[in-house]
C-alpha positions as CSV (number, residue, x, y, z in Angstrom):
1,X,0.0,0.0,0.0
2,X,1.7,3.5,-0.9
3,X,1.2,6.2,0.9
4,X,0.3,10.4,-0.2
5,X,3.7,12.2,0.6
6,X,3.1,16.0,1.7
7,X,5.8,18.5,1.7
8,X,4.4,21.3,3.8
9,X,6.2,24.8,3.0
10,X,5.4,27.5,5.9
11,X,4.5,30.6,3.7
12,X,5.2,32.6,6.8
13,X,8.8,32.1,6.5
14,X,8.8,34.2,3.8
15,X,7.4,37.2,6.0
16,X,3.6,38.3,7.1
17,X,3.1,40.9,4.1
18,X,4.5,38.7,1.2
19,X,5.4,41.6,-2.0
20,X,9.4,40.5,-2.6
21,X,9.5,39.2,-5.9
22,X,12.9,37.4,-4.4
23,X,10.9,35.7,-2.5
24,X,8.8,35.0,-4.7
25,X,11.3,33.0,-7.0
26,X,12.4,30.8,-4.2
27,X,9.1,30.2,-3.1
28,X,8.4,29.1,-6.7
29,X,11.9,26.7,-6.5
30,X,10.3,25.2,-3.4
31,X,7.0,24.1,-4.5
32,X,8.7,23.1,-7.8
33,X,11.5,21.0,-5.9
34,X,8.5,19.2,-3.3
35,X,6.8,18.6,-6.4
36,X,9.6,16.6,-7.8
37,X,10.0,14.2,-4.3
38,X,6.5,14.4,-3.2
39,X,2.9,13.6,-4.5
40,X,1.6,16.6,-3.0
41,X,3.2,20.4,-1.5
42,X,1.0,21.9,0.9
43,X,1.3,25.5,1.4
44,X,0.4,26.6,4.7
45,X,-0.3,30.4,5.1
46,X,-0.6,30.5,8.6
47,X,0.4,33.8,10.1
48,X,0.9,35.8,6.8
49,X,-1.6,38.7,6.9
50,X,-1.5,39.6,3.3
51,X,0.3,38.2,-0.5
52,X,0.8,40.4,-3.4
53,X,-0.1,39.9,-6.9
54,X,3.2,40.1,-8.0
55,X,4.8,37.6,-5.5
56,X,1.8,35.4,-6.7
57,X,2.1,35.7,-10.3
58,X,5.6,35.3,-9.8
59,X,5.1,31.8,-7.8
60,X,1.9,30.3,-8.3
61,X,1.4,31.9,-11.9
62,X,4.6,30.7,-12.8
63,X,3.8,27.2,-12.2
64,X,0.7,27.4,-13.5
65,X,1.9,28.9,-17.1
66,X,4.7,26.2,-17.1
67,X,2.8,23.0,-16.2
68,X,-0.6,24.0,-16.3
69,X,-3.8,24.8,-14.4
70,X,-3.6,20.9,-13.3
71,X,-0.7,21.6,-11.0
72,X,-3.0,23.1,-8.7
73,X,-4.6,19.7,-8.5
74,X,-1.1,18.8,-6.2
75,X,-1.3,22.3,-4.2
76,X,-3.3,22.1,-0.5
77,X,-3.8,26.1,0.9
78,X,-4.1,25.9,4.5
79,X,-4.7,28.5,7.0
80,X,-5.6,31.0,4.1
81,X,-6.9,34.2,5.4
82,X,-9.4,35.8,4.0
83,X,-7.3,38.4,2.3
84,X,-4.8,35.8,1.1
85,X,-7.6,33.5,-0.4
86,X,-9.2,36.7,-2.5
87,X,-5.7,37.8,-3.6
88,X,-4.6,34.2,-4.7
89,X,-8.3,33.8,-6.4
90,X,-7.7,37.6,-8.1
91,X,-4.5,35.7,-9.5
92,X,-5.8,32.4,-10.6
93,X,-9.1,33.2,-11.4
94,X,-9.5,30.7,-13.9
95,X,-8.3,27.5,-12.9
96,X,-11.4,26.1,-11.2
97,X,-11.8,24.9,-7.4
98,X,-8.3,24.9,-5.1
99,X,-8.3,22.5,-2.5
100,X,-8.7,24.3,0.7
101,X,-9.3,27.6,-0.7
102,X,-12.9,27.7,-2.3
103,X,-15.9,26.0,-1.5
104,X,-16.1,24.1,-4.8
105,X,-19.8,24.0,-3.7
106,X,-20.4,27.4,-3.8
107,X,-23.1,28.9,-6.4
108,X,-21.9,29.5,-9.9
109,X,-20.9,33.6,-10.0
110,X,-20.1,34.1,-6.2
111,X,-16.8,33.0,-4.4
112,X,-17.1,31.3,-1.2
113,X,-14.4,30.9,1.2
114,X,-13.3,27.5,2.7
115,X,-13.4,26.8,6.5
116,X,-10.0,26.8,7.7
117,X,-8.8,27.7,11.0
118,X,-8.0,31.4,10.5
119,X,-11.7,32.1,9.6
120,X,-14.5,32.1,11.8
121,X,-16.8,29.2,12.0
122,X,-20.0,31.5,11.4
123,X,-18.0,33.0,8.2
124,X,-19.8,31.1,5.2
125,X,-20.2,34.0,3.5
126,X,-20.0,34.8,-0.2
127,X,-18.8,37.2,-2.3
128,X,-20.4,37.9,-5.6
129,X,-18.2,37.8,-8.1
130,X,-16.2,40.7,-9.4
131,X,-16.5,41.6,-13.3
132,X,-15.6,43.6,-15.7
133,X,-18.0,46.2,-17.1
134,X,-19.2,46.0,-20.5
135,X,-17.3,48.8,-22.6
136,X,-20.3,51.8,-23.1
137,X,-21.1,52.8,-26.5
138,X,-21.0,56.2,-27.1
């Protein structure tokens, strides 16, 4: 019988406001090298308070635009605030459920959070989704 491997990666190690695109690059490294010796990286964002879009399009849109949407499919997000889910869903808007981020059950148009420890257990909330205006005719 084989057994999942995890390699966790501590997000907070990389500082509570995460905006370095340095940081960014190794972070991207590390989920690429767990990747490589594990079946699965989780990426636990316990104790970061907020992520930037360009340290996440750096790391997570980097992986994504090399392997793939499907990649996500080996990511776990743990301990995502609610700030950190909404900026990592503003990045990867597109590349359907993430395991512990969105409540894949959640109605079509609206985001809903997933329960994790950082949230509060009466927070089911959802957020309609954001969109574009249609360009006005003049």
């Amino acid at each position: 019988m084989t057994s999942t491997s995890t390699k966790v990666i501590r997000m907070a190690d990389y500082g509570r406001r995460m905006r370095k695109s340095v940081h960014a690059q190794v972070v991207h490294d590390r989920i690429a090298q767990a990747l490589k010796g594990s079946q699965r990286v989780c990426l636990d964002f316990a104790d970061v308070e907020s992520i930037g879009a360009t340290f996440l399009d750096r790391s997570l849109g980097a992986l994504v635009a090399w392997h793939g949407a499907t990649i996500l499919q080996l990511l776990e997000f743990e301990h995502c605030s609610r700030s950190v889910a909404l900026s990592i869903g503003k990045v990867l808007p597109r590349t359907g459920p993430v395991r512990g981020l969105v409540d894949v059950g959640a109605a079509p148009g609206s985001l809903s959070l997933a329960q994790s420890d950082s949230t509060a257990p009466e927070a089911d909330r959802k957020l309609a989704a954001r969109r574009k205006p249609a360009p006005r005719k003049i």
